[in-house]
BATORTOR-97366 format. One line per field, with one value per residue: residue in three letters; x, y, z of N, C-alpha, C in turn. Coordinates in nm, 2 decimals, padded with zeros to 4 digits. Layout:
REM BATORTOR-97366
fivo = [ALA,...]
nxx = [X,...]
nyy = [Y,...]
nzz = [Z,...]
caxx = [X,...]
cayy = [Y,...]
cazz = [Z,...]
cxx = [X,...]
cyy = [Y,...]
czz = [Z,...]
REM end
This chain:
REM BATORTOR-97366
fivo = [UNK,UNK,UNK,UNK,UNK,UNK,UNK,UNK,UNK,UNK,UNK,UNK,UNK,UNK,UNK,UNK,UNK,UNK,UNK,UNK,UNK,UNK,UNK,UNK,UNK,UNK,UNK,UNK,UNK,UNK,UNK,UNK,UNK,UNK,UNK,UNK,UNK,UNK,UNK,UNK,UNK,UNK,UNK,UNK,UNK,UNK,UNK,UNK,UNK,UNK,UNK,UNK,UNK,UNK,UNK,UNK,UNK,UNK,UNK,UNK,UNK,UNK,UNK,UNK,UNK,UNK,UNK,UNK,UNK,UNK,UNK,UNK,UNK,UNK,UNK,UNK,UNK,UNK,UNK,UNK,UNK,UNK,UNK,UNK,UNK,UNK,UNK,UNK,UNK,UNK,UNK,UNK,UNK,UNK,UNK,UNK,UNK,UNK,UNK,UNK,UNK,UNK,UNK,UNK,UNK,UNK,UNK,UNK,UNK,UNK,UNK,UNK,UNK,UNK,UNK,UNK,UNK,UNK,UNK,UNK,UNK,UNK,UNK,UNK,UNK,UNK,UNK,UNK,UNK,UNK,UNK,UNK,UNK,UNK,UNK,UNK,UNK,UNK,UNK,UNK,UNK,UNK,UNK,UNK,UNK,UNK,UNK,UNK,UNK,UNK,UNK,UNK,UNK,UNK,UNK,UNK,UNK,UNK,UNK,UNK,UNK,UNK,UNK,UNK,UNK,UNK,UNK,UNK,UNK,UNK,UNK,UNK,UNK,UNK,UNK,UNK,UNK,UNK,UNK,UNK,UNK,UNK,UNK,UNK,UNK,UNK,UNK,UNK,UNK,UNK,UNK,UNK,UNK,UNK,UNK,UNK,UNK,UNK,UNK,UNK,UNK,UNK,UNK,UNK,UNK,UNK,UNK,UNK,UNK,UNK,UNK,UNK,UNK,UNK,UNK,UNK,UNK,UNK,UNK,UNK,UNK,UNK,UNK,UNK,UNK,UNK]
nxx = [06.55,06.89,07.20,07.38,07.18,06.94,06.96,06.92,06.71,06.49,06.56,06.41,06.20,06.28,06.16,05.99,06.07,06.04,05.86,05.51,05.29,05.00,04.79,04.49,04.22,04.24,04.35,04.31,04.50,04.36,04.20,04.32,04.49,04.22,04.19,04.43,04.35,04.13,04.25,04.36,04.58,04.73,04.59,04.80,05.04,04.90,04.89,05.14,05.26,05.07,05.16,05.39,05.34,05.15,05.28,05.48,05.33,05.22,05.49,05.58,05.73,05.57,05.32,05.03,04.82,04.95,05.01,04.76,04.71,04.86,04.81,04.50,04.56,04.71,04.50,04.41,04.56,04.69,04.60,04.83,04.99,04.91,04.99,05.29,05.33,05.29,05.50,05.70,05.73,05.75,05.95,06.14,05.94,05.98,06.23,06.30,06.27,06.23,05.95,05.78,05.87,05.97,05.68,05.58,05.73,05.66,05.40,05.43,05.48,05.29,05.10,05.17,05.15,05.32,05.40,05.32,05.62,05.88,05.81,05.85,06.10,06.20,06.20,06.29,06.54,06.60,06.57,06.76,06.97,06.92,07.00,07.26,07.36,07.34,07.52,07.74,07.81,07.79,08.01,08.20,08.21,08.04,07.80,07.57,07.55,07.63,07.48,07.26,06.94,06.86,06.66,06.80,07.00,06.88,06.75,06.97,07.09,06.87,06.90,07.17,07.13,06.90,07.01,07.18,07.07,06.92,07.05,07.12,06.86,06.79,06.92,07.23,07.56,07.69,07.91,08.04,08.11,08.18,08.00,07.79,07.93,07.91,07.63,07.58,07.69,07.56,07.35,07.33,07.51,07.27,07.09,07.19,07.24,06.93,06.79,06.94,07.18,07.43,07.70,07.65,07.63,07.89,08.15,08.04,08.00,08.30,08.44,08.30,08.35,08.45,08.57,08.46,08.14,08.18,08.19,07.95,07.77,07.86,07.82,07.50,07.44,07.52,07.41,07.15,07.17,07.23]
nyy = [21.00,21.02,20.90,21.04,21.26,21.11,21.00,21.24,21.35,21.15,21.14,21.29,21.10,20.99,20.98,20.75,20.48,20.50,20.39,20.21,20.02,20.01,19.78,19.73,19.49,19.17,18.95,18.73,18.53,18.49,18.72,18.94,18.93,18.92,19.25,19.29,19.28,19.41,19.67,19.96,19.94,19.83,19.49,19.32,19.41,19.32,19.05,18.94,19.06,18.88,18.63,18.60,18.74,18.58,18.34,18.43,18.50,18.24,18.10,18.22,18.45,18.71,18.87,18.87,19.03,19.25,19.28,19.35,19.60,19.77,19.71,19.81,20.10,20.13,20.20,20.47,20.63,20.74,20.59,20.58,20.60,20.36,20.16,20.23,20.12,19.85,19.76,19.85,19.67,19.42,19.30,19.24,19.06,18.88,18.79,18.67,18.76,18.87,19.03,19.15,19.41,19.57,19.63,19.75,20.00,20.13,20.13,20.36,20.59,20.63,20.66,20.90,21.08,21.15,21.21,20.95,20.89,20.98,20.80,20.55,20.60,20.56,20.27,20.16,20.20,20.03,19.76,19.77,19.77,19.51,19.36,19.41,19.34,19.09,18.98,19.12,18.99,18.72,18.68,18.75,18.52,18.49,18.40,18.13,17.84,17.88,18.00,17.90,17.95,18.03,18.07,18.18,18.31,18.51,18.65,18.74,18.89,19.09,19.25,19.35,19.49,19.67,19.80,19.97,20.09,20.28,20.45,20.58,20.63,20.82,21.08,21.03,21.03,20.85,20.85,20.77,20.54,20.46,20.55,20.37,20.13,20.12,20.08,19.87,19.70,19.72,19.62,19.36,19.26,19.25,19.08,18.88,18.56,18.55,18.63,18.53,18.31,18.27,18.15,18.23,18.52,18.58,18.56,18.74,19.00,19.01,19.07,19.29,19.61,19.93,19.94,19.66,19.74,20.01,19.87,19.74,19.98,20.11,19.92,19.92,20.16,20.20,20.03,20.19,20.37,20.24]
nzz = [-01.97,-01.89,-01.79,-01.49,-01.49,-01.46,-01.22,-01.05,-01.12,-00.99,-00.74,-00.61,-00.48,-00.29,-00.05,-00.08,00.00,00.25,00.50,00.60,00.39,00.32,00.21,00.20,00.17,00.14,-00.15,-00.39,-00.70,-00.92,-00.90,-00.94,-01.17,-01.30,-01.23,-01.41,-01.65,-01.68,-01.71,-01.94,-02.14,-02.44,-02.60,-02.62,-02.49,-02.24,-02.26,-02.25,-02.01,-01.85,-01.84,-01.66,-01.41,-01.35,-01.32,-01.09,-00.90,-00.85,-00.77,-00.52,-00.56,-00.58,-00.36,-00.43,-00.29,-00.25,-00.54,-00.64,-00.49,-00.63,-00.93,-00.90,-00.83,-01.06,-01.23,-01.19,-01.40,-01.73,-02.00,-02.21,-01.99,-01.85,-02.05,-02.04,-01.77,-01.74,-01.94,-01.79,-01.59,-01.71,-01.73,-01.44,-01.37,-01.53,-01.45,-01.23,-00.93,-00.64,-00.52,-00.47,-00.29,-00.47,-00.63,-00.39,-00.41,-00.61,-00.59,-00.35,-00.49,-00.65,-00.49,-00.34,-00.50,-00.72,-01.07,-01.35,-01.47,-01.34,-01.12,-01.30,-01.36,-01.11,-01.08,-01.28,-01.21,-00.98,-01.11,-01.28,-01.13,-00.98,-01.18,-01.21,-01.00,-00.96,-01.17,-01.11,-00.90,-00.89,-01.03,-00.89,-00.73,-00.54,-00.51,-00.44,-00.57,-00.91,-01.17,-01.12,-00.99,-00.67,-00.35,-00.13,-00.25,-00.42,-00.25,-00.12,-00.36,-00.43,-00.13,-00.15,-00.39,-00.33,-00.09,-00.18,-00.40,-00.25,-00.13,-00.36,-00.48,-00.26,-00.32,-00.28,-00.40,-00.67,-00.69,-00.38,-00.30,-00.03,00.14,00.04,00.09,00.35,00.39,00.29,00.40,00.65,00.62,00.54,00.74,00.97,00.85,00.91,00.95,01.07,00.85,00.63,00.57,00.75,00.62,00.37,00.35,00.50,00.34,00.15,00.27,00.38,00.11,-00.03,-00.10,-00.18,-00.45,-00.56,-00.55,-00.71,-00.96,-01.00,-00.97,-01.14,-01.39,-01.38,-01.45,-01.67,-01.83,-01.84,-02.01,-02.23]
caxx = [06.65,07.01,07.30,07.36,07.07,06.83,06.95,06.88,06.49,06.43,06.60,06.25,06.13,06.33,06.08,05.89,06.12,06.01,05.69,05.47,05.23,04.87,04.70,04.34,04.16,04.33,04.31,04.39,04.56,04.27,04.11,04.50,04.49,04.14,04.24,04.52,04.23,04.03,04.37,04.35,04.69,04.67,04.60,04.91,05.13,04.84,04.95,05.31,05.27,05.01,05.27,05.50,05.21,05.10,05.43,05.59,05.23,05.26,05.59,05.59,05.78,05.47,05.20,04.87,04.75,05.06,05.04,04.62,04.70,04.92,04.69,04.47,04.62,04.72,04.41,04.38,04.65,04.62,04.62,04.94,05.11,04.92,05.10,05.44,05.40,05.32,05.60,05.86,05.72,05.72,06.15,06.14,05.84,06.01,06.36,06.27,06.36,06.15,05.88,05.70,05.96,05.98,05.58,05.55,05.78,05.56,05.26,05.41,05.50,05.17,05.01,05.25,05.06,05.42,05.37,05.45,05.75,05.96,05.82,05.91,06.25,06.30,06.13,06.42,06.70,06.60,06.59,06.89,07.06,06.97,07.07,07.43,07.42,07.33,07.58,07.90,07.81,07.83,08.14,08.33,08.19,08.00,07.62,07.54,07.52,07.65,07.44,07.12,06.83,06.79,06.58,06.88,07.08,06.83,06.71,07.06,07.12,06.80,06.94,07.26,07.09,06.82,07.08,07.29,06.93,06.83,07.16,07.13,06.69,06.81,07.01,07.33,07.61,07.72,08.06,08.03,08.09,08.25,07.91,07.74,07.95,07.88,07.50,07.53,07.75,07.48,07.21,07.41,07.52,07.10,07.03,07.28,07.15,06.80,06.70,07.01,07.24,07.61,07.81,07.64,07.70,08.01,08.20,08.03,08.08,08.45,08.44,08.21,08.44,08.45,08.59,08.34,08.03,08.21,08.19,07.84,07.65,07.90,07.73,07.38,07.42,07.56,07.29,07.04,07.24,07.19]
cayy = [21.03,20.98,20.90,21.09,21.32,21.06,21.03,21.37,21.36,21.05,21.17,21.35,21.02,20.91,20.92,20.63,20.43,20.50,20.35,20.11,20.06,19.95,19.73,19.70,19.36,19.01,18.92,18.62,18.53,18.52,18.87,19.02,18.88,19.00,19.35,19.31,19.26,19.55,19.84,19.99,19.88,19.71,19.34,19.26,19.43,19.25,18.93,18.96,19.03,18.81,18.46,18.67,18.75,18.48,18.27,18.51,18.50,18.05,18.06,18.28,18.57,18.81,18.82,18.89,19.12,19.37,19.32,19.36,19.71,19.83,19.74,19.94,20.22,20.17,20.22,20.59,20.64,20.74,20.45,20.58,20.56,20.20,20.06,20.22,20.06,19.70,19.79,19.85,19.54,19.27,19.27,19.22,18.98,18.73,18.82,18.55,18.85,18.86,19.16,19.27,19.51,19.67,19.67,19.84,20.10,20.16,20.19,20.43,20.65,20.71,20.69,21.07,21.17,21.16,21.17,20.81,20.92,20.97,20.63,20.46,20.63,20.45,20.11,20.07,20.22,19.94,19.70,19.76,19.73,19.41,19.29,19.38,19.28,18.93,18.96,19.11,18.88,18.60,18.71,18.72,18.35,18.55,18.35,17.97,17.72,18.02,17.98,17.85,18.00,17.97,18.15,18.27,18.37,18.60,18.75,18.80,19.01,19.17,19.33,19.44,19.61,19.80,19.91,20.04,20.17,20.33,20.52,20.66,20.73,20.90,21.16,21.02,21.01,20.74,20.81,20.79,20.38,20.46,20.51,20.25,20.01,20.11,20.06,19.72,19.57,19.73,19.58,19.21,19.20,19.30,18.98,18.76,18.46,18.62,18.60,18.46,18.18,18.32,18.08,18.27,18.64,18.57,18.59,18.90,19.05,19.04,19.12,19.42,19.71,20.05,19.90,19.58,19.91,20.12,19.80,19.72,20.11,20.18,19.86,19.96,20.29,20.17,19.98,20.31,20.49,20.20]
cazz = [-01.87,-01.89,-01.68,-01.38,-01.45,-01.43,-01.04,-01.01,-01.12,-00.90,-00.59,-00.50,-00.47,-00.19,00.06,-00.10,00.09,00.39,00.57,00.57,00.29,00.34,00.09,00.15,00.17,00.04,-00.30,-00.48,-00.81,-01.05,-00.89,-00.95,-01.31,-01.39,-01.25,-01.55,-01.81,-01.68,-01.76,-02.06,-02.22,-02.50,-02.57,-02.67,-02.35,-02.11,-02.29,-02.24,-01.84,-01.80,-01.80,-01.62,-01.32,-01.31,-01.25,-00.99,-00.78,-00.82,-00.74,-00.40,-00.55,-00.57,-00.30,-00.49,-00.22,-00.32,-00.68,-00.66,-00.46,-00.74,-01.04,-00.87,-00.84,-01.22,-01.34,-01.24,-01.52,-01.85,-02.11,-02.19,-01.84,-01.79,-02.08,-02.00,-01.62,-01.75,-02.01,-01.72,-01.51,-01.75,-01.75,-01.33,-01.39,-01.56,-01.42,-01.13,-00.85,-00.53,-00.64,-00.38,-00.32,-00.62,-00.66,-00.27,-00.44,-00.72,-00.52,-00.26,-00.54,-00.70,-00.39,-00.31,-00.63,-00.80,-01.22,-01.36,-01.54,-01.24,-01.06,-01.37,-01.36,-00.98,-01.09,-01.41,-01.20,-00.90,-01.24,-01.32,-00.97,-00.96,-01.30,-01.21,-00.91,-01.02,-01.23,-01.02,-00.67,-00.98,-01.14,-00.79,-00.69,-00.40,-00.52,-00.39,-00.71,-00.97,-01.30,-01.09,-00.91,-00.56,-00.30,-00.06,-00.37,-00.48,-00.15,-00.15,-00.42,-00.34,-00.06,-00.21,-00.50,-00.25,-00.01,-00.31,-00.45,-00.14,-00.13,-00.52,-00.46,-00.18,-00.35,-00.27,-00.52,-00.74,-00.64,-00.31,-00.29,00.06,00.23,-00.03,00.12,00.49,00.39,00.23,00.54,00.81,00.62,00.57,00.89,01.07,00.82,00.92,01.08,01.12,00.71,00.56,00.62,00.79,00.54,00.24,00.36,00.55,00.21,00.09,00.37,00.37,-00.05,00.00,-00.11,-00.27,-00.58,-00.62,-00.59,-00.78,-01.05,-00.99,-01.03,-01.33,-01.46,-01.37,-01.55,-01.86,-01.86,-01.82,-02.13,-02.37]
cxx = [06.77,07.10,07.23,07.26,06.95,06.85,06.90,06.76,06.47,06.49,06.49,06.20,06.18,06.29,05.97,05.95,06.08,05.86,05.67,05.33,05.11,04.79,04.57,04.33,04.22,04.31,04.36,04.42,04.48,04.22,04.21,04.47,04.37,04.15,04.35,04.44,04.21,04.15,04.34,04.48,04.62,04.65,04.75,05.00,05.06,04.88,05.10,05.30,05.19,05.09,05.34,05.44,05.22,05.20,05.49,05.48,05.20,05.40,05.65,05.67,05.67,05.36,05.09,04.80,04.85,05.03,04.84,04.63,04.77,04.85,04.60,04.45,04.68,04.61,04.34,04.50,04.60,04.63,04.76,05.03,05.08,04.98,05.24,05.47,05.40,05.43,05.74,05.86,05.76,05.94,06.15,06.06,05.91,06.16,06.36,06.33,06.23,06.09,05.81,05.75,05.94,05.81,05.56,05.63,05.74,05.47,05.30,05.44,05.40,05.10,05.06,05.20,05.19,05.37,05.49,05.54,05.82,05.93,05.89,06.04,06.35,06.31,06.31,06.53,06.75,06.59,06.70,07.01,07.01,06.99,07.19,07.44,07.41,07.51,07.75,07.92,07.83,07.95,08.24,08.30,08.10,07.80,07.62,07.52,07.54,07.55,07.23,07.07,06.82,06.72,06.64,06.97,06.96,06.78,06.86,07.14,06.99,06.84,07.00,07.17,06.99,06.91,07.14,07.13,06.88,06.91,07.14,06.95,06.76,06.88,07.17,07.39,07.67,07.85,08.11,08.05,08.14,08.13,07.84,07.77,07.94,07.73,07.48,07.61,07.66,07.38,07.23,07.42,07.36,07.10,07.11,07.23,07.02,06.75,06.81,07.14,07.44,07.71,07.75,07.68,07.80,08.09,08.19,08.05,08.22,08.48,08.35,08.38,08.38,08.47,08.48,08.21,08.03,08.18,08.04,07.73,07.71,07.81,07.58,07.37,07.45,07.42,07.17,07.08,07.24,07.05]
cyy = [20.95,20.98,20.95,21.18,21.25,21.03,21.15,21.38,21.28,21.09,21.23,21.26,20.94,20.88,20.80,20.50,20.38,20.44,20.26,20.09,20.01,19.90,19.72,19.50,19.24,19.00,18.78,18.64,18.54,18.69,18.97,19.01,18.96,19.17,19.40,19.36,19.39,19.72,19.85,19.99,19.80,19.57,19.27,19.28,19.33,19.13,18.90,18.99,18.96,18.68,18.49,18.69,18.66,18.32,18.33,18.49,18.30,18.03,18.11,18.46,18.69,18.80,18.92,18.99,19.27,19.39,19.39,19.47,19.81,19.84,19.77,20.04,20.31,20.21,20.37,20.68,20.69,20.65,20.44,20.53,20.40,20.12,20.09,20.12,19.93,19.69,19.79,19.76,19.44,19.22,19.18,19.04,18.88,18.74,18.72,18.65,18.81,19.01,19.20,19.41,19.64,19.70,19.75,19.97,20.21,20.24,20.32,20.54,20.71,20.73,20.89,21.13,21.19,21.08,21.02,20.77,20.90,20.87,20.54,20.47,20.52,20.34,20.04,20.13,20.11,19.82,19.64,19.74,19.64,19.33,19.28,19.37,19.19,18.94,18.96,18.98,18.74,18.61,18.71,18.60,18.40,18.44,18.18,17.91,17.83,17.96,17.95,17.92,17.96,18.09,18.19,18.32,18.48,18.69,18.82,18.95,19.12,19.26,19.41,19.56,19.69,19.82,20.00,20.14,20.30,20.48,20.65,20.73,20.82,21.07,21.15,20.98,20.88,20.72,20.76,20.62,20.37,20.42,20.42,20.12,20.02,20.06,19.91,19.65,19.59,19.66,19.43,19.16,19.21,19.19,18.85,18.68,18.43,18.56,18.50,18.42,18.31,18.27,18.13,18.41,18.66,18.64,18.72,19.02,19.12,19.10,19.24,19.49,19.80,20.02,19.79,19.67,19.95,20.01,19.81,19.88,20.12,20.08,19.86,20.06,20.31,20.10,20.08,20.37,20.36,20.20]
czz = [-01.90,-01.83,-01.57,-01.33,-01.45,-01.28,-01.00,-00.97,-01.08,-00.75,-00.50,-00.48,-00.36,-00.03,00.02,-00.07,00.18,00.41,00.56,00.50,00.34,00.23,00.07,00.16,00.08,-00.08,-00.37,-00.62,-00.92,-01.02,-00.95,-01.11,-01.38,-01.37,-01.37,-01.65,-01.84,-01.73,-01.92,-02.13,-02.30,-02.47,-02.53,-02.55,-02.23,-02.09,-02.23,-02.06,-01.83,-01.72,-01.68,-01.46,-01.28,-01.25,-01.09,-00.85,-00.74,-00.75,-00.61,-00.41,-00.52,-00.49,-00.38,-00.46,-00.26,-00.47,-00.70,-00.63,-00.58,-00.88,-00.99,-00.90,-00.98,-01.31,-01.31,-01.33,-01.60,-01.89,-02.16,-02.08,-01.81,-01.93,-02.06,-01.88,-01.69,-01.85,-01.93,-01.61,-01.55,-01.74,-01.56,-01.35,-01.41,-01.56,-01.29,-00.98,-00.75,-00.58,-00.52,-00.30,-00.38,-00.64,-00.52,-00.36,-00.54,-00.66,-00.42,-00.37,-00.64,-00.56,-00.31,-00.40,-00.74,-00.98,-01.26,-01.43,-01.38,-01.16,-01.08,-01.36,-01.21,-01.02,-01.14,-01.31,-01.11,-00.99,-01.23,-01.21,-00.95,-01.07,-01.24,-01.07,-00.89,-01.07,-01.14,-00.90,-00.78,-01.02,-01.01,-00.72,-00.53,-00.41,-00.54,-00.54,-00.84,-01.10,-01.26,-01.00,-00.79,-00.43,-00.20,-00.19,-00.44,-00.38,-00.08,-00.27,-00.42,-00.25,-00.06,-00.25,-00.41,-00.16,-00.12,-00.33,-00.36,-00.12,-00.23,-00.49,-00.37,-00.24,-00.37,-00.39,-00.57,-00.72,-00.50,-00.24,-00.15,00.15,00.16,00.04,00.26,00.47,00.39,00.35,00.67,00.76,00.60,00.67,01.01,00.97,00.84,01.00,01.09,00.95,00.62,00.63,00.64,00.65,00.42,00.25,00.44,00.45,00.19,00.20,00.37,00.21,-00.06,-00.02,-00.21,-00.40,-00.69,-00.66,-00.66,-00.93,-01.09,-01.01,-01.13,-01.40,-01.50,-01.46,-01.65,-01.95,-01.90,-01.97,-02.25,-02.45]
REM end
C-alpha cells in the first residue's frame, strides 16, 4: 500500500475504534512471553520481540492481559501473517510508546474477521502517527524535557497521533486538517486536568493549527512511501 490509497483500504477498518474489547482471564508476563514461543514465526523474529515484550510489560507500558489476548488471537494466522504481525510490532515495541492501544486495535480487528493485511495497514499507519508526532510536538518546543522520555510526554503525543489516527481510519481526508484540528483540541481539552497536567497541554493547545497537522500527516505519509 501506498500513499493516499493505503487510507482508502484501511478506512473499512474504522469501526475497530469503537467499543470496548474483552480480554478473557489475567495473565502475567511469563504466560504472555511463552504464548510468543508457542506462534509459528520464526526463531529469529520471536527473538527480536521478545526484549522488546518483555521491557514494555516491566516498564508499565504494555498490560500483559492485552498483549496475552492478542497473541492469542495471532496464532489463528498463517505462519506467514504471524511473522508479518510480530514484524510490524517489534518497531512500536521498542519505540517506548504506551501499547495497549495500538495492541486493542489489533485485536479488535481480527476479532471482525478483517484479513491481516489491512490490520497491519492500520497498526503502521498509527506507527507512523506517532513517530511524527514525536517529532513535530518536539520541533515546536510543545514536549516537557525535549530529547527525554517521560510518561506525560508520551501519553501526550499518544493522544495527538490517535485523534489524528482516528480521523484518517475513519475515512476522513488527509487534507482536511480543519476538522483534524477540531478533534485534537476536544480530545486535549476532555484530558485537561483529568489525565494530563494544564501547564503541558495549555501550549499545545494554543499551537494546534491546520498548518502544524498539515506538517505532521505529510510527515507520517512520507514515512509510508519510503
Amino acid at each position: 500500500m501506498r500513499g493516499l490509497g493505503a487510507l482508502a483500504l484501511i478506512a473499512a477498518l474504522g469501526l475497530c475504534a469503537l467499543g470496548q474489547v474483552q480480554y478473557g482471564p489475567s495473565a502475567t508476563p511469563a504466560q504472555v512471553l511463552e504464548l510468543l514461543e508457542a506462534l509459528a514465526a520464526s526463531p529469529a523474529m520471536k527473538w527480536q520481540t521478545r526484549g522488546g515484550l518483555a521491557a514494555a510489560m516491566e516498564d508499565g507500558r504494555l498490560t500483559p492481559q492485552v498483549a496475552y489476548a492478542l497473541f492469542l488471537k495471532l496464532q489463528g494466522l498463517s505462519p506467514g501473517d504471524q511473522e508479518a504481525a510480530l514484524q510490524v510490532l517489534i518497531e512500536p515495541l521498542q519505540g517506548g510508546y504506551p501499547l495497549d492501544r495500538l495492541f486493542n486495535e489489533a485485536l479488535k480487528g481480527l476479532r471482525l474477521s478483517r484479513p491481516w493485511p489491512e490490520v497491519e495497514g492500520v497498526i503502521r499507519l498509527r506507527v507512523r502517527l506517532l513517530k511524527a508526532t514525536g517529532q513535530v510536538l518536539e520541533r515546536y518546543g510543545l514536549l516537557p524535557q525535549p530529547g527525554m522520555r517521560t510518561d506525560n510526554g508520551e501519553r501526550l503525543v499518544l493522544e495527538v497521533a490517535w485523534a489524528v489516527g482516528d480521523h484518517l481510519v475513519a475515512g476522513g481526508s488527509p487534507a482536511d486538517t480543519g476538522g483534524m484540528s477540531s478533534l485534537v483540541k476536544t480530545r486535549l481539552a476532555r484530558l485537561r486536568e483529568r489525565v494530563l497536567p494544564a501547564w503541558l497541554v495549555d501550549p499545545l493547545l494554543q499551537a494546534i493549527s491546520p498548518a502544524l497537522l498539515s506538517e505532521l500527516v505529510g510527515l507520517a505519509l512520507d514515512q509510508e512511501r519510503r
